[in-house]
C-alpha positions as CSV (number, residue, x, y, z in Angstrom):
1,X,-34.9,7.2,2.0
2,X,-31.5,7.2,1.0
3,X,-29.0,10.5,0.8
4,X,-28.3,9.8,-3.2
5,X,-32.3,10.0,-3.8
6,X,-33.8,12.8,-5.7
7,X,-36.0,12.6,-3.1
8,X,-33.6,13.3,-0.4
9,X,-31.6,16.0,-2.6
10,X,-34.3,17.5,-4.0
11,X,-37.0,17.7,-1.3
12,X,-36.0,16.3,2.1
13,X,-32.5,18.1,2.9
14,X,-34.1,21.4,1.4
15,X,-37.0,21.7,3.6
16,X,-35.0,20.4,6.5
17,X,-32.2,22.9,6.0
18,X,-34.3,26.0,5.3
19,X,-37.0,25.1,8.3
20,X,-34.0,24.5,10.7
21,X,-32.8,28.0,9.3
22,X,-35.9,29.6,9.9
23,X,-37.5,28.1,13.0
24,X,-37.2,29.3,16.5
25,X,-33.5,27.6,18.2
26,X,-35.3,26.5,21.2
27,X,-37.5,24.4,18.7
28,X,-34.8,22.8,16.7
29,X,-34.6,19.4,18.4
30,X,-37.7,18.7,18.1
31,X,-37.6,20.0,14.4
32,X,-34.9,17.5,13.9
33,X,-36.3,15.1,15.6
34,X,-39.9,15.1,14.1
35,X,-37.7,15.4,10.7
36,X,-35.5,12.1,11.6
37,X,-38.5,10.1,12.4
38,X,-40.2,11.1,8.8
39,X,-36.8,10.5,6.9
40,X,-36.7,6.8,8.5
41,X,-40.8,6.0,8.5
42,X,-40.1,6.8,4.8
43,X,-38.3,3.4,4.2
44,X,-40.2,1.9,7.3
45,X,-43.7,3.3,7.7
46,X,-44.2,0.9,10.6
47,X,-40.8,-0.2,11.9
48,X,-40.3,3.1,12.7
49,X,-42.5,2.3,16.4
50,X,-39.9,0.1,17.4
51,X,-37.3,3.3,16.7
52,X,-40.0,5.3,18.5
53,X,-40.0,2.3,21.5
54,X,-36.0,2.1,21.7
55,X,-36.0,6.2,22.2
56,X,-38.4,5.9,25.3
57,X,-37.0,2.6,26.7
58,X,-33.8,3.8,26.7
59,X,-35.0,7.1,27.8
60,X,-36.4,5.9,30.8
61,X,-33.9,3.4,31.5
62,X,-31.4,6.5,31.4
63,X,-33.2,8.4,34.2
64,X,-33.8,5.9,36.2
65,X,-30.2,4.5,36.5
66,X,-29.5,8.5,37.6
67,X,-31.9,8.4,40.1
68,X,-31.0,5.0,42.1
69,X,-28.3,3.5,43.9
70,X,-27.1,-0.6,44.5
71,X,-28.2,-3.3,43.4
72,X,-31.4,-1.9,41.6
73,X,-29.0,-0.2,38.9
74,X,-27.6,-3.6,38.3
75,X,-31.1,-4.7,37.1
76,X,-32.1,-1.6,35.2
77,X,-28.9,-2.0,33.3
78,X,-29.8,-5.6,32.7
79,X,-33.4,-4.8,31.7
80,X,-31.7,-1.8,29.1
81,X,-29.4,-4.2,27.6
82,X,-31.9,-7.1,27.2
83,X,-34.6,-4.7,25.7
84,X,-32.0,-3.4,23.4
85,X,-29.9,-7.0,22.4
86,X,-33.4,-8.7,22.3
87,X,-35.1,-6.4,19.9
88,X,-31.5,-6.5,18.3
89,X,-31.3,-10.3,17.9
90,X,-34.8,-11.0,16.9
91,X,-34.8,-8.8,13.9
92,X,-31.3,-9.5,12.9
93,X,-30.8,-13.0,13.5
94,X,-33.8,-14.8,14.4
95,X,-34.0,-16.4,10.9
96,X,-30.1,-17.2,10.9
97,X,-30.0,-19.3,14.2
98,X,-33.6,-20.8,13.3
99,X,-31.8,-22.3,9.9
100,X,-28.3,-23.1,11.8
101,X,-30.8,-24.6,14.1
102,X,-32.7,-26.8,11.3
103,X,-29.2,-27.7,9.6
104,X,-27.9,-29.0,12.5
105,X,-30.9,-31.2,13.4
106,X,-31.1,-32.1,9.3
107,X,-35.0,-31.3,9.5
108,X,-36.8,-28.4,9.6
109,X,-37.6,-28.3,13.8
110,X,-38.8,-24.9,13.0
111,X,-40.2,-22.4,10.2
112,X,-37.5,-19.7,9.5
113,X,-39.8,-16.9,10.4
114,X,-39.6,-14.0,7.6
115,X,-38.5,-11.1,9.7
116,X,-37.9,-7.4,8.2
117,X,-35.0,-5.9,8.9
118,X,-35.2,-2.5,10.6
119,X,-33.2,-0.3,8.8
120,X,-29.7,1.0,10.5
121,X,-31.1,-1.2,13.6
122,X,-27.3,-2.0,14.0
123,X,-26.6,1.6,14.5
124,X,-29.2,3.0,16.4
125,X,-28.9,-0.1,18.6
126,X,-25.4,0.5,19.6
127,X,-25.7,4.1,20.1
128,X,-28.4,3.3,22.5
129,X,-26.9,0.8,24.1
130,X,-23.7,3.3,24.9
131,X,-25.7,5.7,26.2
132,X,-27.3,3.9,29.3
133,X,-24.1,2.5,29.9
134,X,-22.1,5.3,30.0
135,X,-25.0,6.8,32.4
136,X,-24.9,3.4,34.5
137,X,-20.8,4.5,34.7
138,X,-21.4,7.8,35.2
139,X,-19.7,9.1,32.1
140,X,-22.5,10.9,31.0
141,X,-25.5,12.2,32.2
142,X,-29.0,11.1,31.5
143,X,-31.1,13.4,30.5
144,X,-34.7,14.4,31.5
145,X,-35.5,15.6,28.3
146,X,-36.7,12.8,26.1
147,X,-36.2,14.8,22.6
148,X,-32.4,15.4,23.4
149,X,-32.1,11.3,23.4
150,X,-34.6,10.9,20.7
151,X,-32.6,13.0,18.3
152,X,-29.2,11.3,19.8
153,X,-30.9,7.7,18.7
154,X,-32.5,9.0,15.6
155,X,-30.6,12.0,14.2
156,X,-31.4,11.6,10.5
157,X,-27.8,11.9,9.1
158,X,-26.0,8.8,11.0
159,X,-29.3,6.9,11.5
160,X,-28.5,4.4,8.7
161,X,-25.0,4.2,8.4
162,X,-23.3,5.4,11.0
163,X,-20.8,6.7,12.6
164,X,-21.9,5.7,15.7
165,X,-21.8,8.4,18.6
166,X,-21.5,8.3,22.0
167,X,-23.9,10.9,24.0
168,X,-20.8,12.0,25.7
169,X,-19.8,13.1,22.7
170,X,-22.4,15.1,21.8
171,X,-24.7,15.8,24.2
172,X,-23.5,19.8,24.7
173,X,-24.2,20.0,21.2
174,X,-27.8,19.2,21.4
175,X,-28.5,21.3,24.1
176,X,-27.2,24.4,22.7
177,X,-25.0,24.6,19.4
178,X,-24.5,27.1,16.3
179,X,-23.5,26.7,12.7
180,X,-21.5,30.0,10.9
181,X,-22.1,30.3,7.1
182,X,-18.7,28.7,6.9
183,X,-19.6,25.7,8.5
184,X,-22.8,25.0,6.7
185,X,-20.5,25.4,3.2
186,X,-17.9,23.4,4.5
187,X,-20.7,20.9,5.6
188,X,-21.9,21.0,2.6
189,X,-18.4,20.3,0.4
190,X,-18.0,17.5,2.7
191,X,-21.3,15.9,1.9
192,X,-20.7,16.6,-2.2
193,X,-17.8,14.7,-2.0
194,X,-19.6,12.0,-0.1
195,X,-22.1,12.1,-2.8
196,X,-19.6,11.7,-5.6
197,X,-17.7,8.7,-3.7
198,X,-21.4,7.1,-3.7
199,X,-22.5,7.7,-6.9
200,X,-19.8,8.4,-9.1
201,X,-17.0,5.1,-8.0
202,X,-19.1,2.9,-5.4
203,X,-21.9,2.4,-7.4
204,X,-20.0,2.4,-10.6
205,X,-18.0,-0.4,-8.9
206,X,-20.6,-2.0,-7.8
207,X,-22.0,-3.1,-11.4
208,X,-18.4,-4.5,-12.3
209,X,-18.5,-6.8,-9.1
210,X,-21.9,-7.4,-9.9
211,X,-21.4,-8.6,-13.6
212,X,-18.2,-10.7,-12.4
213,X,-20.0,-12.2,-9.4
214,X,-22.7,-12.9,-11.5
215,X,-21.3,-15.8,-13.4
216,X,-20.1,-19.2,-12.1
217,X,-16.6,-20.0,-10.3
218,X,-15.8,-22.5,-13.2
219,X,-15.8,-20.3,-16.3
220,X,-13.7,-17.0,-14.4
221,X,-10.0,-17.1,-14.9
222,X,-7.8,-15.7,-12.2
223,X,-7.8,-11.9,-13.7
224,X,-11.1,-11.8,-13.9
225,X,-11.1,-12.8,-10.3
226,X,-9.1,-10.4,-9.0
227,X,-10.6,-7.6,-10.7
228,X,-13.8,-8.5,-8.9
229,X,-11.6,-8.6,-6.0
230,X,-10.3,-5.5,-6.3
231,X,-13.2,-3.5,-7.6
232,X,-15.2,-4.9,-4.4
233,X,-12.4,-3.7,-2.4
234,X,-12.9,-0.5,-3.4
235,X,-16.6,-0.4,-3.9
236,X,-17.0,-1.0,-0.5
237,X,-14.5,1.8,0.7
238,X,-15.8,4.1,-1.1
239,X,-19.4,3.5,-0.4
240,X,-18.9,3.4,3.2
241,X,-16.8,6.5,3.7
242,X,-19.2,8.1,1.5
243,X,-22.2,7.6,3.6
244,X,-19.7,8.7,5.9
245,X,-18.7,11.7,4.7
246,X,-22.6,12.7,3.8
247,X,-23.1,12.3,7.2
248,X,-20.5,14.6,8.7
249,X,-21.1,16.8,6.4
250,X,-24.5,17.0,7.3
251,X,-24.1,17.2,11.1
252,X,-21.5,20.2,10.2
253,X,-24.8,21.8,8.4
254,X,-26.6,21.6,11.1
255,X,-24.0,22.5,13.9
256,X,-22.9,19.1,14.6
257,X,-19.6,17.7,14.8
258,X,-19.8,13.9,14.2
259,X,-16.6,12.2,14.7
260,X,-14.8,10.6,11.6
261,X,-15.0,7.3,10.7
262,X,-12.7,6.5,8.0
263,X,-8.9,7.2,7.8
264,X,-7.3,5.7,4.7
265,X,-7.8,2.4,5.9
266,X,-5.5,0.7,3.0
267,X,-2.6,2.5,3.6
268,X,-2.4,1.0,7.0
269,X,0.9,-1.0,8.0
270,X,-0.7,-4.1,10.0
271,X,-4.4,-5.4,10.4
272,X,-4.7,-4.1,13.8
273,X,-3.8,-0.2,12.2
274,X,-6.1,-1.6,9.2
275,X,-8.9,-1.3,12.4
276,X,-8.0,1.9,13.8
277,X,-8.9,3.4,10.6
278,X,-11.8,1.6,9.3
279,X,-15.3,2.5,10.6
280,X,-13.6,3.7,13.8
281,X,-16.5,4.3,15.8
282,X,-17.4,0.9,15.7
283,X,-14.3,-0.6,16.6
284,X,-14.3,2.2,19.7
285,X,-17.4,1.3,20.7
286,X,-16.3,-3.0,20.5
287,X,-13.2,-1.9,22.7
288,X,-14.6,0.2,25.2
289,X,-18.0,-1.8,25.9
290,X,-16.7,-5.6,25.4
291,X,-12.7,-5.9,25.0
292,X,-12.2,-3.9,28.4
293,X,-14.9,-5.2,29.9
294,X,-13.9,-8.4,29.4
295,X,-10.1,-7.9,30.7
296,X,-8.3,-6.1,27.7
297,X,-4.5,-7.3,27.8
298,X,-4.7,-6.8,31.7
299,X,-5.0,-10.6,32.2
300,X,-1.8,-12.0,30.4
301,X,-1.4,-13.1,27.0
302,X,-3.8,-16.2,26.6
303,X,-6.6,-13.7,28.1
304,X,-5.8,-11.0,25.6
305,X,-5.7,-12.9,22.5
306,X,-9.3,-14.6,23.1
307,X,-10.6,-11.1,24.4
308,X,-9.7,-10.6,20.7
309,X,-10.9,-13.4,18.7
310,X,-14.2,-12.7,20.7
311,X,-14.5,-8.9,19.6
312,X,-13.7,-9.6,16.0
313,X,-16.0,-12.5,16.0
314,X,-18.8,-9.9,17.5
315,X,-17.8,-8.1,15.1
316,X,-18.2,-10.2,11.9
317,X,-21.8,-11.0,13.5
318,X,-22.6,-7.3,13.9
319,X,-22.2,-6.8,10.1
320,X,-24.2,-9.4,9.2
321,X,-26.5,-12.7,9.8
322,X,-24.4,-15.3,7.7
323,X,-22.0,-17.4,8.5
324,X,-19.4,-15.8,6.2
325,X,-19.7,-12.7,8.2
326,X,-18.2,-14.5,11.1
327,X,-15.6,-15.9,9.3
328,X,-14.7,-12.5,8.1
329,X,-14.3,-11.4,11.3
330,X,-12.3,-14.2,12.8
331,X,-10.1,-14.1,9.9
332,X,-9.3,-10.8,10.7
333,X,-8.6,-11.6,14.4
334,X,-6.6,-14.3,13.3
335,X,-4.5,-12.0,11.6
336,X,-4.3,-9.2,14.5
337,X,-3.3,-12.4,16.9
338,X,-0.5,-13.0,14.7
339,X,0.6,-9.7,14.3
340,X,1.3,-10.2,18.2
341,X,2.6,-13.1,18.4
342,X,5.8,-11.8,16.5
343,X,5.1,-10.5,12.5
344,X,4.5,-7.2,13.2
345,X,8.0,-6.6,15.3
346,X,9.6,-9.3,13.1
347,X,8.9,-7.9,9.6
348,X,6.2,-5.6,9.2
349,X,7.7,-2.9,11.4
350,X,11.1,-3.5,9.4
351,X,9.7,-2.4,5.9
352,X,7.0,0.2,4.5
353,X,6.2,-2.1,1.6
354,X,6.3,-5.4,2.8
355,X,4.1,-4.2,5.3
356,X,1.5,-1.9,3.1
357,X,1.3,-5.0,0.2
358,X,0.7,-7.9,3.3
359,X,-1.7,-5.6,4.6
360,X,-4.1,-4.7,1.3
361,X,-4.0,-8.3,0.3
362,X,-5.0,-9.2,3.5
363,X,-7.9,-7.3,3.4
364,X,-8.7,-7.6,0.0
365,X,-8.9,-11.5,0.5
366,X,-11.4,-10.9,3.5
367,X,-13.5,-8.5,1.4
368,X,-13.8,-11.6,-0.8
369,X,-15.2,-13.5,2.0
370,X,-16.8,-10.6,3.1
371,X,-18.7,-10.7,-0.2
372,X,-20.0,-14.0,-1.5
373,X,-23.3,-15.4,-0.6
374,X,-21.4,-18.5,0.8
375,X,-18.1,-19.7,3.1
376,X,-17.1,-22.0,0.6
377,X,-18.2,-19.5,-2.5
378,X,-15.9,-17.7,-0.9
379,X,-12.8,-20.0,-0.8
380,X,-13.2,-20.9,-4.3
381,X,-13.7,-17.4,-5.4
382,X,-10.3,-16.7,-3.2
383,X,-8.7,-19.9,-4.4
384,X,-9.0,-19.0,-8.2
385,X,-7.8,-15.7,-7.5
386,X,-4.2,-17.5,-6.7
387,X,-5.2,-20.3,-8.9
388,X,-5.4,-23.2,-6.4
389,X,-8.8,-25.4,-6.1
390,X,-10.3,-24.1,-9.8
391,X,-11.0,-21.6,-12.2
392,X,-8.6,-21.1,-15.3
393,X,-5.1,-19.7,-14.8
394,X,-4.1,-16.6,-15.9
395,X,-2.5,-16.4,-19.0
């Protein structure tokens, strides 16, 4: 089930709103939760058991790491963590390594297996994953009540796409919270609007980029390119801030206050301020639980800039099982290395312009990566766009 389905608008939200209105406060969680679980066993009538097993391992994973001291943590950490990346990596990417596997060999050593993806398994897995390690930290604490983490995981309105939240964040707001007539309209404006980005420019988008991607490299010229380029840069934007702007509008309707994810992204001066205000929560999440984990800046420069080029290849990964994911992402880090090595103090910092223009054709180039089925698709596709390696020239 998906927010822009009649469906969702006409039945779901409805009954959910009005029963959330209606029913007793104490019983709202597990309203919510029992509501959560129907709007993703919609899409997933049986995928939603492994949502279902993720809540209680992570669950009991929680109180236990509150309950135990030394070296016994260590392992429940490691058993939460390899529950959670296992379950991650077998429905994301067991198919991906099997044929990286095969193409490496130049036989088939083994059948790709044909795996369903879980949907918003990338989301729900993260948000798990912060939670026991924030209780492992002591940042937060576990709680004994499975349906408060159940609706953390599962919480219907950033279940598929995001933001993700920490339990930190929002734990006092499951345990007891309140939602005045103002903030249900307000929640609601804020989801309209996320409806209309969706609807009315992503998807419109999407069937330009669809018709131009649609035909071969050799017979699109370099405007035709680069209105593909451009119409997917936008598309995606405006897809993805919709979703999440649907979803903090819904949280707001239901006395939640999700974090935001999105803060006009292409008017950023650099690559590394592109990052801070694109899908924020997941690059929070990638700096707190692996770039500072792993040293940060706090072991000199060398240290710093791999620390990098291993987040943003994580993060390429994350979106994705393709090889052009990970090249997305490295090609960002490439860029956010270079901005450190000097171009960021030597010119960007020196004009607005310069700095804006480097910065959306920098992205826009990645989104071009980003979106064809292949690496080298991709180059061309970029290539014609500037006229070098095929296509026609502009004229």
């Amino acid at each position: 089930m998906v927010f822009s389905s009649a469906i969702f608008l006409l039945i779901f939200l409805p009954i959910v709103f009005v029963g959330n209105l209606l029913i007793w406060k104490k019983l709202s969680n597990a309203f919510l939760l029992f509501a959560s679980l129907v709007f993703y066993a919609w899409g997933e009538p049986y995928l939603v058991l492994l949502l279902v097993a993720s809540i209680m391992v992570n669950w009991g994973c929680g109180l236990m790491l509150s309950r135990i001291t030394g070296k016994l943590r260590n392992a429940v950490l490691f058993v939460g963590i390899v529950c959670n990346l296992g379950a991650f990596g077998y429905y994301k990417y067991a198919g991906f390594f099997v044929r990286a596997l095969n193409n490496i060999v130049g036989r088939q050593v083994l059948t790709v297996p044909d795996i369903a993806l879980p949907i918003g398994i990338s989301f729900f897995t993260f948000q798990a994953l912060s939670y026991i390690i924030d209780v492992y930290r002591n940042n937060t604490e576990a709680s004994a009540n499975p349906v408060n983490v159940a609706l953390y995981i599962s919480f219907f309105p950033q279940l598929i796409a995001g933001p993700i939240v920490k339990y930190r964040d929002i734990d006092k707001q499951i345990e007891t919270r309140s939602a005045s007539w103002i903030d249900v309209s307000d929640g609601f404006k804020r989801f309209i609007y996320g409806l209309g980005k969706k609807v009315l420019i992503a998807n419109v988008l999407g069937k330009c980029v669809d018709t131009i991607y649609s035909y071969g490299i050799a017979v699109i010229d370099c405007k035709a390119a680069w209105i593909g380029a451009l119409a997917y840069t936008f598309q995606i934007y405006y897809d993805f801030s919709g979703y999440s702007d649907m979803a903090i509008g819904l949280g707001q309707m239901f006395g939640f206050r999700i974090p935001e994810n999105f803060q006009y992204p292409y008017l950023s001066r650099s690559i590394s301020e592109f990052w801070r205000r694109w899908h924020i929560s997941l690059g929070l999440w990638f700096r707190e639980y692996v770039y500072i984990p792993l040293g940060g800046n706090r072991k000199g420069t060398i240290r710093t800039y791999i620390n990098l080029i291993i987040v943003f290849f994580l993060t390429g990964l994350w979106h994705g099982a393709a090889v052009s994911f990970v090249i997305w992402g490295l090609y960002h880090g490439i860029f956010v290395v270079i901005e450190r090595l000097g171009l960021k103090k030597t010119i960007l910092d020196k004009s607005v312009i310069i700095s804006r223009v480097y910065t959306f054709l920098v992205v826009t180039f990645g989104w071009v990566l980003f979106r064809a089925k292949g690496i080298m698709t991709g180059v061309r596709w970029a290539g014609t766009g500037i006229y070098i390696g095929g296509g026609v020239p502009c004229r």
